[in-house]
Each structure stands twice: as structure tokens, then as C-alpha cells.
N, C-alpha and C positions, 0 to 999 in steps of 0.2 A: 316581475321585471319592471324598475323603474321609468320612466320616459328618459331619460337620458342614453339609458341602455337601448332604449327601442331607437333612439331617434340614431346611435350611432352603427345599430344594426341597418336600419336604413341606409343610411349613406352609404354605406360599403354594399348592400345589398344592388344598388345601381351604379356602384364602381364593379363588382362584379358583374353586371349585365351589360355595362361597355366592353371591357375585358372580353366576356362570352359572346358578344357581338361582332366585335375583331374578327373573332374566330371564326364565328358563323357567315362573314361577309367574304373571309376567303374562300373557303366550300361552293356560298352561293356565285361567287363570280366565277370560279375555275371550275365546278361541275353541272351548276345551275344554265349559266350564261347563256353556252354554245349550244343547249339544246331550244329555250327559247329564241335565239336568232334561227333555226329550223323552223319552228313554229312559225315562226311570222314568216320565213320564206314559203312555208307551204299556203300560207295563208294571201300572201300576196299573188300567187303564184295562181290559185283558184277563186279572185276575187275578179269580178269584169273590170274592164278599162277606166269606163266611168264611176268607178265606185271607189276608186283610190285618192287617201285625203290627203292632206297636208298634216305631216307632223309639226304639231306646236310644242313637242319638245325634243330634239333630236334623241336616234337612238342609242350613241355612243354617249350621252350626256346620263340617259335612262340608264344604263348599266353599267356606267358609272357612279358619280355623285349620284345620281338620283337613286340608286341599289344601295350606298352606303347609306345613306339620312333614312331610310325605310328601317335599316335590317338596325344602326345604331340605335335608332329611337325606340324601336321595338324593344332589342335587349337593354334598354334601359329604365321604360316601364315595365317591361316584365321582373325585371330586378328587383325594382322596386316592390313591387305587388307579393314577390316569393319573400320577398324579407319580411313582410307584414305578417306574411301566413305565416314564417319560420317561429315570430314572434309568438306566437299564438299556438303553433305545435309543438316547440322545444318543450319535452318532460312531459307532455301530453299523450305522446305515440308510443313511449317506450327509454327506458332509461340509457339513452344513445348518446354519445360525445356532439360537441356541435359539430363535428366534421363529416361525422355519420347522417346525423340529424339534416344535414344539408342536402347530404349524396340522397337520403332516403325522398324529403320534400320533391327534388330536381325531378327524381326516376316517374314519382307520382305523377308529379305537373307535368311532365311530358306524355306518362300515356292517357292524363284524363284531359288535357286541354288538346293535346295534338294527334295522338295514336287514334285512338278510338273514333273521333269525331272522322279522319282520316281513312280510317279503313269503310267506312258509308260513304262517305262522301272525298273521292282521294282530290289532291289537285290536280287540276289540268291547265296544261299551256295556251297560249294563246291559236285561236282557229278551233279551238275545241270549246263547244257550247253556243246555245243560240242566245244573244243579246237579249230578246224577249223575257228569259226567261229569269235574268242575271239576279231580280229581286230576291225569286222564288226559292232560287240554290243557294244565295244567303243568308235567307231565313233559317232554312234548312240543317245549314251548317253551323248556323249559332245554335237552334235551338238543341242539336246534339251535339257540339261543346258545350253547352248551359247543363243539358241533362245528364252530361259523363261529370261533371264537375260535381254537381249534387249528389251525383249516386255513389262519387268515392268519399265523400264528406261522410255520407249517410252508411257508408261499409266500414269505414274507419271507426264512428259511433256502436255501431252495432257491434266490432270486434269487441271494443276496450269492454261495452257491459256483459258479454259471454262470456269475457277470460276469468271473472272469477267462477263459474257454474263448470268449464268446458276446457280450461286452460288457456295459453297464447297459441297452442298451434293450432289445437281446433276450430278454434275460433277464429282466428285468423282463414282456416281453410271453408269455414262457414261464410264468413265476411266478403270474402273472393268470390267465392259461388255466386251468392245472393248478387254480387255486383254482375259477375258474370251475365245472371239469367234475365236480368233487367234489358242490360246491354242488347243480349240476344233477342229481348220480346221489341229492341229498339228498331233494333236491324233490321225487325222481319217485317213489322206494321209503319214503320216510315216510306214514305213513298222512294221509289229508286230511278235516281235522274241518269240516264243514257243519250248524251248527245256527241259524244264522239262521230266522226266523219267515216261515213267508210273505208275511205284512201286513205286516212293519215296513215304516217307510220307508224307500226306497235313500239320501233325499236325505238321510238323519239320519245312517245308518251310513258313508256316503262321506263328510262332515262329521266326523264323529267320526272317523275313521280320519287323515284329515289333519292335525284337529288332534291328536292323538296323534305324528305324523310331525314338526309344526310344530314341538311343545314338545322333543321330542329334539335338531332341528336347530340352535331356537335353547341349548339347554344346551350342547351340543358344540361349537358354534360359540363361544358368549362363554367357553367355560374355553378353548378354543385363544388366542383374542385374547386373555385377559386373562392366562392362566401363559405365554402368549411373552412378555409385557413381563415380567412379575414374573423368569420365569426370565434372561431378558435382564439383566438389572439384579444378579441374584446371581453368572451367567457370565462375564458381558463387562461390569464397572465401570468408567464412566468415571474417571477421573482427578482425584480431588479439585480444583475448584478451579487447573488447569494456569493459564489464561492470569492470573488472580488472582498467580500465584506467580512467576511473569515479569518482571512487575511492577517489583516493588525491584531485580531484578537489572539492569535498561535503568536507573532510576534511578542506581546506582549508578555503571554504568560513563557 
């Protein structure tokens, strides 16, 4: 693949992550929102007198602009980054159409950047978690998004060199495993952070967790569907205008 081709997969690959970000920005406002204005109500609500501060940025400003320029920036270096990787997987994983090749890349980078890291360590809303401790949980949290990313790199490698001993589905079902059991030995010797409230509401933090789930699915989701077309269109061009160009030839003869 040329630099030309990369650099136009590029562009489109963060035209596609505004696009998926759009998307992702209405989810987060309309099912995200209203359960964090909860949060902060319970959290005002069980804070003393003197310990309430001044917002230096309002709230309605916070969930608005200030929830767009977060979720847009985001989907648009993530774009960018899945394009790079596209570049670099395409004919690598498997001989898939770039539209496949997209949906395939999307489904991955969602459950090894977000799923997995997620199901250890899920998000929580505002009043849930002690400040003390804010470093610690995002170390935490990088360090298994860092270790789901490696280990589906390192299961991908391992499928492609078994498929000629084992086949693609065995191998592939070995490939899984192995990621599986890693995951699992993740789970169980990382430490597990529990600082929920005892009064919160379950029905706010299960809410809020979903939608947190929602808004990833839908971004991963519309950058696969939207950089398979775009990349479709820079791989596989149709033919200027073929049956147009036909034309004067039948005419003639």
C-alpha cells in the first residue's frame, strides 16, 4: 500500500470518526446525560454545607459543548488511529472486502480497547469513588486497556501461524481461548476496586453503565459502517462511467 493510499485512508478514517462521533454524541446526551445530572444530585444532596464549591464551568455548558468537543475529539482520534491499524490489517487477517475488513477491525477495537478493560473496571458516575484514590483506578484501567490490546494483537498472530498446522477455525478457536484465559488470569490477580456508596441508587449506576456501553457501541459501530464505504470507494473504484463509454462504440459500429 502506497503512502498516498495510506494518507487517503487516513483522512477518511477521521471523517469517519466525526461522523461516528455525531452519532455517539446523541446516545451520550439523550441516555448518558440525565443519569449523570442524578449522580451529581445525589452527590450534592450527601455533601456538608461547607464543602460545596463553586462551578468554574457551568453545568448546562458541561453537557453541552463541553460533552460535544470531548466525544468529537475523541471520535476523531480514534479514527484516525483505526485507520492506521486498517492500514496495516487489510490482507493480513483474512481475505475480507475493505467493508468487512472495517466491520471486522471496529468489532475488535471495541472489545479490546473498551469491552474487556470495562467489564474489570466498569464506569462510574459522578459521587461514586473516593478522590484519593482517582490515580490508582487509572492506572488500573490503562494498564488493562494496554494488556487487552496486546493480547488480541498477540491472538491474532498466534491464529494466522496455526492456520496452516490446524486450519482457520481451529485456530482461530485456539486463538480465542488463549486470549480468553489470559484475560481471565487478568481478572482474577488485578486488584478489584469497590467504592460505590452504599445509598446510591443501583438503578442510576446500572443506567449509567449502559449508557456508557451504548455510546462506545454506537461510535464503533458507525466508524465500521461508515470507513467500509469510504474505504470501499478508495480500494475497490468503480469504473468511471463504463456503460456511458459503450455507448458511442455500439453507435458506431
Amino acid at each position: 500500500m502506497n503512502s498516498a493510499t495510506v494518507r487517503n485512508l487516513l483522512v477518511r478514517g477521521m471523517l469517519a470518526g466525526l461522523v461516528a462521533g455525531v452519532l455517539a454524541l446523541v446516545v451520550a446526551y439523550v441516555l448518558g446525560e440525565p443519569n449523570v445530572d442524578k449522580a451529581i444530585g445525589f452527590e450534592e444532596a450527601h455533601a456538608p454545607a461547607h464543602e460545596h464549591e463553586v462551578e468554574l464551568v457551568s453545568r448546562s455548558l458541561q453537557s453541552t459543548a463541553g460533552l460535544a468537543t470531548g466525544v468529537l475529539i475523541y471520535g476523531v482520534a480514534f479514527g484516525g488511529i483505526a485507520a492506521l491499524a486498517y492500514c496495516f490489517a487489510l490482507g493480513r487477517v483474512g481475505r475480507f472486502s475493505p467493508r468487512a475488513t472495517a466491520l471486522l477491525l471496529s468489532g475488535c477495537a471495541l472489545l479490546a480497547v473498551y469491552v474487556v478493560p470495562f467489564l474489570k473496571y466498569p464506569a462510574n458516575p459522578p459521587a461514586v469513588g473516593n478522590g484519593d484514590t482517582i490515580g490508582k483506578r487509572t492506572t488500573l484501567y490503562l494498564l488493562m486497556m494496554v494488556l487487552s490490546v496486546l493480547l488480541a494483537v498477540g491472538a491474532t498472530i498466534l491464529g494466522k501461524r496455526l492456520t496452516p498446522q490446524l486450519g482457520t477455525w481451529w485456530a482461530t478457536v485456539v486463538a480465542v481461548a488463549a486470549f480468553a484465559l489470559v484475560i481471565g488470569l487478568a481478572y482474577e490477580f488485578l486488584p478489584v476496586i469497590n467504592e460505590v456508596p452504599g445509598d446510591f441508587p443501583a438503578t442510576v449506576l446500572w443506567r449509567f453503565r449502559l449508557s456508557a456501553l451504548a455510546i462506545q457501541i454506537t461510535l464503533w459501530t458507525g466508524f465500521g459502517l461508515a470507513f467500509g464505504e469510504l474505504a470501499e470507494r478508495v480500494l475497490n473504484p468503480k469504473p468511471a462511467k463504463a456503460a456511458a463509454a459503450g455507448h458511442p462504440v455500439a453507435a458506431h459500429n
